[in-house]
Each structure stands twice: as C-alpha cells, then as structure tokens.
C-alpha positions, 0 to 999 in steps of 0.5 A: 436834214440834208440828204445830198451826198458830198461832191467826190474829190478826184482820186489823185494818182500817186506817180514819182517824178520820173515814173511817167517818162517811161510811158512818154518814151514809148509814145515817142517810140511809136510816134517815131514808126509814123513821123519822119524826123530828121533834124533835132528841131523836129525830134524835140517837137516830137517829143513835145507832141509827145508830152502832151498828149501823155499830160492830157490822158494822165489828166482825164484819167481817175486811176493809174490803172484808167491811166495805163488802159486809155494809153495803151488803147490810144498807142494801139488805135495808132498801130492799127490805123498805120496797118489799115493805111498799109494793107489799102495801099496794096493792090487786093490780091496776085491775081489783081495785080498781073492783070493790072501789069498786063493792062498798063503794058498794051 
C-alpha cells in the first residue's frame, strides 16, 4: 500500500481581469516619489518596471492574502529605505551643524 501523500496542486487566486491594476497603480505611485520621470518614454518604462515586479510577487504568492502581505511589505521596505537615504544625508544635529558652518567660514 502506498502511503505518499499526492503532490499539492498550487491554490489558484481567483482575481478579475482589472483587479490587479489597482494594486499596480499604486506600485507605480510610489515608485514615482523615487524615480524622475520626465518624458512619456520613461513613465511607460515605469510602468512597465511596475508591471513586472507586480506579475512576479502575484506569481510567488499562494493566496490573495500572501499576495496583498508580500506587496505591501515590498512598497513599505521601499518607503523606509527613501526615509533612511534621507535622514542620513542630513548633518546629526543643530549643534553639529553650526560647528560645521563655523569651520568652513575660518
């Protein structure tokens, strides 16, 4: 008697046609704080970029719900780098930044 266990089929997310283009409209919202676009050409890039990266998380995702989890963990990690790229680029502190004033004047 075989004992084995059958393979487990991939669960399928059931998502209409337009239902996933929300979620690439704000992937390309975001991506837009962080990339200059200028011309046309780069925004279908973009979008593109954008499309892509959306198709490979819905991809490796087994549910709408790991879906919609690995997304917003991916658009968030995005937010916080852009913040940590900003904050350390400032000078540390007021006091740090007079004395810096004051050497770069003698």
């Amino acid at each position: 008697m075989n004992n084995q266990r059958p393979a487990q089929a991939r669960p399928v997310m059931d998502f209409s046609p337009g239902s996933r283009q929300p979620m690439i409209n704000k992937i390309m919202d975001k991506l837009k704080k962080h990339v200059p676009v200028s011309r046309p050409v780069e925004l279908n890039e973009l979008r593109k970029a954008a499309e892509r990266f959306e198709n490979k998380i819905y991809s490796a995702s087994r549910s709408q719900l790991e879906y919609i989890r690995k997304l917003s963990l991916k658009m968030l990690e995005l937010e916080t780098k852009s913040f940590n790229v900003a904050i350390n680029s400032l000078p540390s502190s007021p006091a740090a930044r007079s004395r810096q004033s004051l050497r770069s004047r003698l």
